[in-house]
ZAGUVO-887606 format. One line per field, with one value per atom (N, C-alpha, C): residue number from 1; residue in one letter; x, y, z. Coordinates in nm, 3 decimals. Example, Ala and Ser with C-alpha at 12.3 -4.5 7.8 and 13.67 -1.06 7.14 Angstrom:
BEGIN
n c(1,1,1,2,2,2)
res c(A,A,A,S,S,S)
x c(1.319,1.230,1.320,1.285,1.367,1.290)
y c(-0.569,-0.450,-0.330,-0.225,-0.106,0.003)
z c(0.780,0.780,0.780,0.708,0.714,0.787)
This chain:
BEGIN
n c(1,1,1,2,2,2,3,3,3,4,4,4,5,5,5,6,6,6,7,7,7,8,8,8,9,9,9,10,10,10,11,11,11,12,12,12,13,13,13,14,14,14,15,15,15,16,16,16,17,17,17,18,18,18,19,19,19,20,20,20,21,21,21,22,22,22,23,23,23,24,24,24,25,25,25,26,26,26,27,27,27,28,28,28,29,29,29,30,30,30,31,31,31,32,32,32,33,33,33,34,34,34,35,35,35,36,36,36,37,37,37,38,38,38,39,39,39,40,40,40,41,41,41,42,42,42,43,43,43,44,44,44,45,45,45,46,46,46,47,47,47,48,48,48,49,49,49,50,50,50,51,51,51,52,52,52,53,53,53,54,54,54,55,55,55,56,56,56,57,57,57,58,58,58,59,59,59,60,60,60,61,61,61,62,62,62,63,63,63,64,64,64,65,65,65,66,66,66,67,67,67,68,68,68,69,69,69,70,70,70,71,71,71,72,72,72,73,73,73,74,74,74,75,75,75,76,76,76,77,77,77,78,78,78,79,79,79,80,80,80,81,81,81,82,82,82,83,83,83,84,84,84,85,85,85,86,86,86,87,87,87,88,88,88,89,89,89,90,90,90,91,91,91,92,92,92,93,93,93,94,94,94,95,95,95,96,96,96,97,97,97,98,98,98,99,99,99,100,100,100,101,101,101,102,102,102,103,103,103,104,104,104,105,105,105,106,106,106,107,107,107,108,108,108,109,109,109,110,110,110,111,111,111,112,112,112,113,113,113,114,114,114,115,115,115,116,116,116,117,117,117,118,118,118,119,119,119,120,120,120,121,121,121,122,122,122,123,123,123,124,124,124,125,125,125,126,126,126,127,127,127,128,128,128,129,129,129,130,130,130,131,131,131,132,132,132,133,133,133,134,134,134,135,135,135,136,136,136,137,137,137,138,138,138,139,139,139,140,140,140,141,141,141,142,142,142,143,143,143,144,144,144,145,145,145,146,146,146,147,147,147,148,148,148,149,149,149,150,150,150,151,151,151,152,152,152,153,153,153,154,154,154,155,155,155,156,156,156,157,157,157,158,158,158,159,159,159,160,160,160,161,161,161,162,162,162,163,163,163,164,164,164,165,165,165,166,166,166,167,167,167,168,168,168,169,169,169,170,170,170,171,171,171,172,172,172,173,173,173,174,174,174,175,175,175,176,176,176,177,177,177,178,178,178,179,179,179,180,180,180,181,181,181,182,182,182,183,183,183)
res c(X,X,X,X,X,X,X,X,X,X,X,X,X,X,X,X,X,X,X,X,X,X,X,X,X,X,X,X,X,X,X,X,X,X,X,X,X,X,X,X,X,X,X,X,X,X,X,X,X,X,X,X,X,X,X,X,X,X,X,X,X,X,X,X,X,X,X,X,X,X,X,X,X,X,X,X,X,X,X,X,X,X,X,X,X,X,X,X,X,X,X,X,X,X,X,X,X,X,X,X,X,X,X,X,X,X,X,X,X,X,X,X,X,X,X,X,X,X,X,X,X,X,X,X,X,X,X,X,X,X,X,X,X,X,X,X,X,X,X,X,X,X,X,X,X,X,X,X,X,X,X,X,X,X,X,X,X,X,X,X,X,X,X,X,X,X,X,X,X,X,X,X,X,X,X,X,X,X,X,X,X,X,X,X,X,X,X,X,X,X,X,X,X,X,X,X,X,X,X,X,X,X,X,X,X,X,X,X,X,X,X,X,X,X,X,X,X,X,X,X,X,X,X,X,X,X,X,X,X,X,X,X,X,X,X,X,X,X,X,X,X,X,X,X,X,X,X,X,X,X,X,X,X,X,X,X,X,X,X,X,X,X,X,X,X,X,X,X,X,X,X,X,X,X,X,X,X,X,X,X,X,X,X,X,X,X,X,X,X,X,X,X,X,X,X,X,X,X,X,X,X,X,X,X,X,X,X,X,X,X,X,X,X,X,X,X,X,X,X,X,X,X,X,X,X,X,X,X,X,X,X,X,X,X,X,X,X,X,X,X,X,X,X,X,X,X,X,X,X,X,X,X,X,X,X,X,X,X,X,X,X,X,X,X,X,X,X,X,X,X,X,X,X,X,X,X,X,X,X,X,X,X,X,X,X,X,X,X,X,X,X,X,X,X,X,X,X,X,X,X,X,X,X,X,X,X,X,X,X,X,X,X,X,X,X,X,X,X,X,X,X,X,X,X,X,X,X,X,X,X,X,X,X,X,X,X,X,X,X,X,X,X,X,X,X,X,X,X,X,X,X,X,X,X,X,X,X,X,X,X,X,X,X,X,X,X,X,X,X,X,X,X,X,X,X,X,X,X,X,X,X,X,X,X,X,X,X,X,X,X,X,X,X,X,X,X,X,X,X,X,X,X,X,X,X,X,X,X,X,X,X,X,X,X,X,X,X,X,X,X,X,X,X,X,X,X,X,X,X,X,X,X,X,X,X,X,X,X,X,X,X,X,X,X,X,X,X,X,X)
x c(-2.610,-2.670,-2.564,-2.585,-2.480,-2.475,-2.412,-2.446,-2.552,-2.622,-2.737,-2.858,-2.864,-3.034,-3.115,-3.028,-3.047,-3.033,-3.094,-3.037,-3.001,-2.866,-2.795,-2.717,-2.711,-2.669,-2.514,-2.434,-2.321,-2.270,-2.220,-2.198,-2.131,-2.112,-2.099,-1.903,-1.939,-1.787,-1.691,-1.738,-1.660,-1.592,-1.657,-1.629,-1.471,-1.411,-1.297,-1.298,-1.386,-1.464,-1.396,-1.317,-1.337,-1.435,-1.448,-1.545,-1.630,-1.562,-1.653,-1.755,-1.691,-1.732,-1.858,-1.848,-1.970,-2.059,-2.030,-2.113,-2.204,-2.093,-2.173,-2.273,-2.229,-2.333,-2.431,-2.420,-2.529,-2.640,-2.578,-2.650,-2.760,-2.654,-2.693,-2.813,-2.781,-2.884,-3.051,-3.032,-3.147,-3.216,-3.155,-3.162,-3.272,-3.213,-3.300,-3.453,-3.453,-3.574,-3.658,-3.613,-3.713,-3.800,-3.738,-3.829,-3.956,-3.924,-4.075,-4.069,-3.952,-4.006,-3.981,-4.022,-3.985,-3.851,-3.753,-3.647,-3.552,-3.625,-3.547,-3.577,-3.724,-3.666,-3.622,-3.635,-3.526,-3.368,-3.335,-3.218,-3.205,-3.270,-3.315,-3.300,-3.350,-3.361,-3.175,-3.152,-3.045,-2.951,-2.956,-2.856,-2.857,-2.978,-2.993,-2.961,-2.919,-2.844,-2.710,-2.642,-2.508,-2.486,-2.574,-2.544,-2.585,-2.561,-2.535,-2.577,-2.712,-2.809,-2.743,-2.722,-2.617,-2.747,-2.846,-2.967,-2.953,-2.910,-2.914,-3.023,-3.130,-3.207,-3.157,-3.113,-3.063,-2.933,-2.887,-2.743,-2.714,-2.831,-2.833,-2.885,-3.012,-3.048,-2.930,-2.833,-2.790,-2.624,-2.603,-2.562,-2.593,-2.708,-2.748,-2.756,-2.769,-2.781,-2.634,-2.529,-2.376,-2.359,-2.429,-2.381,-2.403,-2.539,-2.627,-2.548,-2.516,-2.446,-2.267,-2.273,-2.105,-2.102,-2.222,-2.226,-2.288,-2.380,-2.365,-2.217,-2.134,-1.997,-1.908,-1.927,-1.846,-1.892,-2.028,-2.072,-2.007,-2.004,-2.001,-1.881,-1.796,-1.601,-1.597,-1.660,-1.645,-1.691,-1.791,-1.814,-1.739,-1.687,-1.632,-1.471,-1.434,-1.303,-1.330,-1.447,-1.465,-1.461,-1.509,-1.540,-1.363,-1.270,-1.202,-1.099,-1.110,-1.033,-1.103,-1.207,-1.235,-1.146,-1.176,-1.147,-0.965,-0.886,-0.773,-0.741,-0.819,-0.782,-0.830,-0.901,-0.956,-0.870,-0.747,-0.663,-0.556,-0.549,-0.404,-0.450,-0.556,-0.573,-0.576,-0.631,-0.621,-0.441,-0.384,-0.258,-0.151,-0.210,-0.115,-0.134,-0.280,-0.335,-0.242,-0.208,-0.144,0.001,0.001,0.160,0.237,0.128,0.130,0.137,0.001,0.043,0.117,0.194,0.347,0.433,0.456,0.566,0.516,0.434,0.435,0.465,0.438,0.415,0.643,0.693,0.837,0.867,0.844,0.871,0.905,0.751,0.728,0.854,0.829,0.941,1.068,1.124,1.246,1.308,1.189,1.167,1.211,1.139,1.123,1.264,1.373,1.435,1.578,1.551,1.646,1.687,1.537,1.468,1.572,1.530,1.577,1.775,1.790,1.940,1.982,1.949,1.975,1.974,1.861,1.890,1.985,1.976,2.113,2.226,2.256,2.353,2.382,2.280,2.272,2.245,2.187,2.213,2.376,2.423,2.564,2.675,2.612,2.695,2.687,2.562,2.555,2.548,2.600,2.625,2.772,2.812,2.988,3.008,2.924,2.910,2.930,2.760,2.763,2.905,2.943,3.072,3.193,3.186,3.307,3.251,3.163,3.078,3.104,3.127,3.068,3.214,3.261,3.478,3.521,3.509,3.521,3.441,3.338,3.293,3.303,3.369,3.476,3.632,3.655,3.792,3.749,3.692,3.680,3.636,3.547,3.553,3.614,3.769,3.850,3.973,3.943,4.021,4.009,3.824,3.800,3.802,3.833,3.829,3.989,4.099,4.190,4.247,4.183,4.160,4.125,4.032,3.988,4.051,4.104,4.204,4.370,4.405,4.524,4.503,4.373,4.288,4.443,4.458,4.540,4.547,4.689,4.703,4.620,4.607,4.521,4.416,4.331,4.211,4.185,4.207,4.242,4.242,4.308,4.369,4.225,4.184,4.096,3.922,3.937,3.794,3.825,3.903,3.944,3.879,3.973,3.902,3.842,3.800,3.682,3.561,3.567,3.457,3.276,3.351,3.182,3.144,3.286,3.255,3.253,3.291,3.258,3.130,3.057,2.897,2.817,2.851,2.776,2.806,2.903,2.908,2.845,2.836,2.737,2.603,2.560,2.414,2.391,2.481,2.481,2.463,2.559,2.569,2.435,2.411,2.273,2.186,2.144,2.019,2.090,2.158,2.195,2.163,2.214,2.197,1.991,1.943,1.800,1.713,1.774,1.737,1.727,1.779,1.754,1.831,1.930,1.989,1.947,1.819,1.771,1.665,1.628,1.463,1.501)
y c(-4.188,-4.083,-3.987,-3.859,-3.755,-3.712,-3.658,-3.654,-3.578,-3.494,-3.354,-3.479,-3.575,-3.645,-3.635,-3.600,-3.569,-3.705,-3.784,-3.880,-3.802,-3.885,-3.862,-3.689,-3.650,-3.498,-3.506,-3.440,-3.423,-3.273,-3.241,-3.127,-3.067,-2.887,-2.841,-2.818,-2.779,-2.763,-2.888,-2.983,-3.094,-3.143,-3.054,-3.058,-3.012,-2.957,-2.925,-2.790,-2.706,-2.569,-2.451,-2.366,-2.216,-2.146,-2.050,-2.003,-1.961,-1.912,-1.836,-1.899,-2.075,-2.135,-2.215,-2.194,-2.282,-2.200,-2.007,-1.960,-1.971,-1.958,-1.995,-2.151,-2.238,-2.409,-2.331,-2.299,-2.264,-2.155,-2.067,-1.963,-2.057,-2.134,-2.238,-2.329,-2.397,-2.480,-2.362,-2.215,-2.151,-2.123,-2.119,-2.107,-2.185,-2.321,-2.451,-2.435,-2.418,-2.414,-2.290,-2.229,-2.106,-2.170,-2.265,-2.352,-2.443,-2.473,-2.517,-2.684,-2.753,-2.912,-2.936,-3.078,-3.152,-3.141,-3.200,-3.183,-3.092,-2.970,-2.866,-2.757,-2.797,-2.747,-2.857,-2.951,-3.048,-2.982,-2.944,-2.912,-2.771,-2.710,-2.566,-2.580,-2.675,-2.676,-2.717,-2.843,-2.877,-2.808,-2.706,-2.581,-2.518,-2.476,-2.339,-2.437,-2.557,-2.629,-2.663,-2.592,-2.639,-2.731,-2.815,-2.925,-2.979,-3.048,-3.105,-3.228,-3.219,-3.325,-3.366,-3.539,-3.633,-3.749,-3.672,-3.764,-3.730,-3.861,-3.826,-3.686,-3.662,-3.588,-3.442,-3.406,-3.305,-3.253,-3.356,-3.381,-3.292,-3.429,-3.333,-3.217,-3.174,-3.046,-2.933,-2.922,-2.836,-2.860,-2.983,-2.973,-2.908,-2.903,-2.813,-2.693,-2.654,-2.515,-2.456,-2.552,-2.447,-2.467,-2.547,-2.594,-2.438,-2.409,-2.274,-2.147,-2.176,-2.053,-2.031,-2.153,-2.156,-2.113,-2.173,-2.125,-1.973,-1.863,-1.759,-1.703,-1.757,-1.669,-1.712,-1.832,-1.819,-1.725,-1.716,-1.634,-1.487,-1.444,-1.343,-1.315,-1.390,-1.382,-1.366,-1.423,-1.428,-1.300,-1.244,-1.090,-1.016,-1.034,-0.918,-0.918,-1.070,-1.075,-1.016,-1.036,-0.961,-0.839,-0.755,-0.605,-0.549,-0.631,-0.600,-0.618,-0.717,-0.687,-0.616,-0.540,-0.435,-0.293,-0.321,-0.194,-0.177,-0.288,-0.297,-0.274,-0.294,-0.274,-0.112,-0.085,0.043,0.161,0.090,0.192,0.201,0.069,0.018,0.081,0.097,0.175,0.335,0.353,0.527,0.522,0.469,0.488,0.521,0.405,0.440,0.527,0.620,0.660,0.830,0.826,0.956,0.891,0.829,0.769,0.816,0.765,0.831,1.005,1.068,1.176,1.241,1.225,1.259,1.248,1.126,1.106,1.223,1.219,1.339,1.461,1.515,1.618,1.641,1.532,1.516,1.541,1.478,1.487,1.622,1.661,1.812,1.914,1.883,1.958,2.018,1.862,1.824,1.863,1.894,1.975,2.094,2.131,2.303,2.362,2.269,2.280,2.300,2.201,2.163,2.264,2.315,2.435,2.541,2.585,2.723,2.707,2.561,2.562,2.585,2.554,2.576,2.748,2.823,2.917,2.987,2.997,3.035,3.000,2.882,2.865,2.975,3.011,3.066,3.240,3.255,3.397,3.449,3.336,3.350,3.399,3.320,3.301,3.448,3.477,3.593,3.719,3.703,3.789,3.788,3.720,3.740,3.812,3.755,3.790,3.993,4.034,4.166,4.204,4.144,4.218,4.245,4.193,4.153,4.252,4.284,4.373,4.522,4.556,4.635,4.682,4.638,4.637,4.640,4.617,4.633,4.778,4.813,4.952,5.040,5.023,5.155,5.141,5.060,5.033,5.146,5.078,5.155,5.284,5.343,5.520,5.536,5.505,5.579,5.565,5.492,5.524,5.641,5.608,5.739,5.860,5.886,6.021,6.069,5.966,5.945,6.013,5.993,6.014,6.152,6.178,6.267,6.462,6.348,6.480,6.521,6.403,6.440,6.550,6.519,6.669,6.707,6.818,6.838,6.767,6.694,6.695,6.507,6.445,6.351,6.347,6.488,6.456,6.447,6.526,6.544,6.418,6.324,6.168,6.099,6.102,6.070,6.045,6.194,6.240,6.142,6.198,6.129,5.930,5.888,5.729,5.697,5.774,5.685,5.783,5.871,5.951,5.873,5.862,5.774,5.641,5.547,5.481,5.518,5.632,5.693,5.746,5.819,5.833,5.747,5.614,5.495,5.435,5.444,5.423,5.485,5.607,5.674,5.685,5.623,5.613,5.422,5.337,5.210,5.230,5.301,5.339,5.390,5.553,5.552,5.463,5.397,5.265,5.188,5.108,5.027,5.082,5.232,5.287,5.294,5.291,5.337,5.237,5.156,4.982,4.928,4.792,4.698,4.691,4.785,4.805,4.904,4.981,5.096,5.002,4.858,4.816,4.653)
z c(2.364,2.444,2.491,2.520,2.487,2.677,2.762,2.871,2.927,2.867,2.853,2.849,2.821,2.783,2.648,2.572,2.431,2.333,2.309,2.177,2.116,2.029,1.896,1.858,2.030,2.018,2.083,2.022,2.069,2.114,2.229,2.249,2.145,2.107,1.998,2.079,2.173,2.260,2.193,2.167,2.146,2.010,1.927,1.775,1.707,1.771,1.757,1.683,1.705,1.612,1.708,1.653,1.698,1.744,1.828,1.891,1.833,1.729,1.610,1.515,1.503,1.428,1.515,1.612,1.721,1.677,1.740,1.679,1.538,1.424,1.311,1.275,1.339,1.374,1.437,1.516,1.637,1.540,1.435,1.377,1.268,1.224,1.100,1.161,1.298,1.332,1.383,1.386,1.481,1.351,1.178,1.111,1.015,1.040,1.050,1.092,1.236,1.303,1.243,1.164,1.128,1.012,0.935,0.868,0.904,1.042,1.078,1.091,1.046,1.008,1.200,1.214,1.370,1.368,1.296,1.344,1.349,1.246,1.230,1.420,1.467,1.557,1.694,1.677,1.775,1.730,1.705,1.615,1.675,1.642,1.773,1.892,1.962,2.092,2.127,2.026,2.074,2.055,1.962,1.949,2.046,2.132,2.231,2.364,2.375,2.447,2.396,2.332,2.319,2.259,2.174,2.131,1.959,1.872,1.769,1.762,1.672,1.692,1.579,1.575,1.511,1.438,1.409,1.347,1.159,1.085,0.944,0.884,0.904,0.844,0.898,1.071,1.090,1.017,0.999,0.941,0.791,0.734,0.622,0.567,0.658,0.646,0.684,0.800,0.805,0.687,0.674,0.533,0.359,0.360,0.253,0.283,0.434,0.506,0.438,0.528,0.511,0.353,0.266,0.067,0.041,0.076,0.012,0.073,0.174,0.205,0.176,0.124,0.068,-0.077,-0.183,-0.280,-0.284,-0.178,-0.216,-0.208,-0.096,-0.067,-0.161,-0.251,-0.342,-0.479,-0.473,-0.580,-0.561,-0.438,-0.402,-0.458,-0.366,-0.367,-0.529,-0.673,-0.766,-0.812,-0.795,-0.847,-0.771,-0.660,-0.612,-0.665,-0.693,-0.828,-0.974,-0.976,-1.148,-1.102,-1.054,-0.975,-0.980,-0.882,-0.863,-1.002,-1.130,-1.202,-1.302,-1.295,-1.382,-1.313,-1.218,-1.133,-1.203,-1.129,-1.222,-1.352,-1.405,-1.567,-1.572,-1.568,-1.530,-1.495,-1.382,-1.281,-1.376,-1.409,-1.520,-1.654,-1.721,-1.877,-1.802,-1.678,-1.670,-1.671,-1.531,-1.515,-1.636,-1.762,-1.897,-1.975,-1.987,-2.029,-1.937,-1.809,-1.776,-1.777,-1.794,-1.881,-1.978,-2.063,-2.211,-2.230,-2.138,-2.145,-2.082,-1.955,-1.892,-1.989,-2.018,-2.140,-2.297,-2.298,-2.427,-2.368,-2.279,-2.207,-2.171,-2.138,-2.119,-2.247,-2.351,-2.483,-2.554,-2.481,-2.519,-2.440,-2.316,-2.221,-2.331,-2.344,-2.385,-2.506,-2.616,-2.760,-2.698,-2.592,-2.613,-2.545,-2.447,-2.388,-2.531,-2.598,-2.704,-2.804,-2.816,-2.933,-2.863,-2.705,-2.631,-2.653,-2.622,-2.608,-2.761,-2.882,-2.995,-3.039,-3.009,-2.995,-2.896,-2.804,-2.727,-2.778,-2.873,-2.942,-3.047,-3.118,-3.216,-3.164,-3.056,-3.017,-3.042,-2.948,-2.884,-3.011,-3.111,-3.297,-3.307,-3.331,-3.395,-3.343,-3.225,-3.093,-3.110,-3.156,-3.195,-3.274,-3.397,-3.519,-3.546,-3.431,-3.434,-3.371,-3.266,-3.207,-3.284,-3.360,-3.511,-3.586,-3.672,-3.724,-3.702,-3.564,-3.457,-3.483,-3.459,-3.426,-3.571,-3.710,-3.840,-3.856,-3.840,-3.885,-3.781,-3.643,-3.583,-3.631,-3.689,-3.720,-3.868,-3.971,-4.067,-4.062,-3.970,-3.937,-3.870,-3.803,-3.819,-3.928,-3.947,-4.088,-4.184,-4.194,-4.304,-4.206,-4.109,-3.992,-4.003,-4.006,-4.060,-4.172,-4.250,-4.396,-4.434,-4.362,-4.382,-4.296,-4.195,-4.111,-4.190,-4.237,-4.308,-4.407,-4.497,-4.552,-4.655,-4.704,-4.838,-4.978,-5.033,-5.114,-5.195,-5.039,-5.010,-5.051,-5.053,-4.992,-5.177,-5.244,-5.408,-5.469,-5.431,-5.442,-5.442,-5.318,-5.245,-5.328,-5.363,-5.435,-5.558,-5.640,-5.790,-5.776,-5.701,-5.684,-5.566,-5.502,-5.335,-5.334,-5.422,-5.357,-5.401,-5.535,-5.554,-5.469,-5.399,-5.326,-5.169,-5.153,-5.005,-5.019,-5.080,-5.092,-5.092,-5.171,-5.136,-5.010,-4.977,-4.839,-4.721,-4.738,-4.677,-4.668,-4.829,-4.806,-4.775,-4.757,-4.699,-4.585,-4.491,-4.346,-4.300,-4.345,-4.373,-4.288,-4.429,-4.432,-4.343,-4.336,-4.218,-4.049,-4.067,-3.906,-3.879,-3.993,-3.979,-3.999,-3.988,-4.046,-3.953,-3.963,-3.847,-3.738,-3.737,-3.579,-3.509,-3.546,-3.467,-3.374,-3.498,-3.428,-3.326)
């Protein structure tokens, strides 16, 4: 006998249960009584008194009570693990998926960076190139300015072997000046 006047009830205070967990007995046993049997609501009453009716049939009814409600929360906990490793795989195939395209996208960067520095290489070449060019055909008109100011017994000399290659030279110069260094 329990000190309340209850057969086979033990206070719920006495169970060694967290507050929370009295609560949840206490939810489990009001739970019981909504079913209707005699002892489910003796079991009621002795809940809404603080207490834990210690009779095999209460016993085991609210034993199948907390089974059923352990197997929905494990059902639960289990879809909400499948849920969560779809979700993962999901974050992890998008994540590689802008992985993949960062890294092409770097790839790409890195081409076009390579491409620009190769040309600048090659500007730079042939940016010499013209300056050399440039400095050879003022060197050579003054020569022929040269040439052409000394004027007399030279110039006689001159005609005899350069003249057919000074006309072609002139129509080279020409086309060259009207060519691709005008555009």
């Amino acid at each position: 006998m329990s000190s309340h006047g209850t057969p086979n009830a033990v206070p719920d205070t006495q169970l060694g249960l967290t507050n929370e967990e009295i609560h949840l007995l206490r939810q489990g046993q009001q739970a019981l009584a909504a079913g209707g049997s005699t002892s489910s609501r003796a079991a009621s009453r002795a809940s809404s008194q603080g207490l834990l009716m210690m009779d095999t049939s209460s016993l085991a009814a609210l034993g199948r009570h907390f089974d059923r409600i352990l197997e929905r929360i494990q059902q639960r906990i289990e879809n909400l693990i499948a849920q969560s490793e779809t979700v993962t795989l999901y974050v992890r195939d998008r994540a590689g998926n802008l992985i993949d395209v960062a890294q092409d996208e770097i790839d790409r960067y890195n081409g076009i960076m390579l491409e620009i520095d190769e040309l600048e290489l090659d500007y730079d070449r042939i940016g010499h190139i013209c300056e050399i060019v440039r400095d050879f055909r003022q060197r050579v008109e003054e020569l022929e300015r040269d040439l052409d100011r000394s004027g007399g017994s030279g110039s006689s000399r001159r005609e005899r072997h350069g003249h057919g290659h000074r006309s072609s030279h002139h129509r080279s110069h020409g086309q060259s000046s009207s060519g691709r260094h005008r555009t």
